[in-house]
C-alpha positions in Angstrom: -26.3 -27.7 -59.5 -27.5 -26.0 -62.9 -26.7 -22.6 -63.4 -29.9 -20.8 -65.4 -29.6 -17.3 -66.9 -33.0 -16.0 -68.0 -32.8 -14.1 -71.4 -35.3 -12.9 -73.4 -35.7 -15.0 -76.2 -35.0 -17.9 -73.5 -33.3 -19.4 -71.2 -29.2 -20.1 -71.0 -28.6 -23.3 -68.4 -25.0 -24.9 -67.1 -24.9 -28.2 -66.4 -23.0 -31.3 -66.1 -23.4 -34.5 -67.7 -25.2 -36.0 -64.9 -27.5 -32.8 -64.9 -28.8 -33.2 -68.5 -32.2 -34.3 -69.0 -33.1 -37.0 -72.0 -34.4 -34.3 -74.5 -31.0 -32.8 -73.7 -29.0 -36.4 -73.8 -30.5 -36.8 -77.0 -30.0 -33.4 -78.5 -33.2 -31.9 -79.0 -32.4 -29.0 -77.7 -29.3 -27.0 -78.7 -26.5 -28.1 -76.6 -22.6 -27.3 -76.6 -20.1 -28.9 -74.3 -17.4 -27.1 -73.5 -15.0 -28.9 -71.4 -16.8 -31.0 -68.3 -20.0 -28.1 -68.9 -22.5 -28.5 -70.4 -24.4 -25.3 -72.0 -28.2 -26.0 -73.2 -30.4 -23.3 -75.0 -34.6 -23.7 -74.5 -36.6 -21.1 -75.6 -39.2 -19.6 -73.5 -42.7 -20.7 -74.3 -45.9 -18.0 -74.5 -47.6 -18.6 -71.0 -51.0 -21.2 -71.8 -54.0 -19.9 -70.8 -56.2 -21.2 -68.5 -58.9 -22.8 -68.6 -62.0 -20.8 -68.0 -64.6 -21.9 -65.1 -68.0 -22.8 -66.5 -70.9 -20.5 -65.2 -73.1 -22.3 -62.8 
């Protein structure tokens, strides 16, 4: 199970090698193993906006 620790400029997550994801495989994201852990950085993204109902 992934440990996540929400920071402010992002979030830190855990994981083992069977946990990673393929952007995280591949190293798209900042990753450092140390010993059988895993430690992956992904910054937090703005919150989208919604889209806007049309007026009827």
């Amino acid at each position: 199970m992934a440990v996540r620790i929400r920071l402010p400029g992002g979030t830190l997550k855990m994981k083992t090698c069977r946990e990673l994801r393929a952007h995280e495989r591949d190293r798209r994201v900042p990753v450092m193993k140390m010993g059988s852990l895993y430690f992956v950085w992904s910054k937090s993204q703005s919150p989208q906006e919604k889209p806007r109902d049309s007026p009827r």
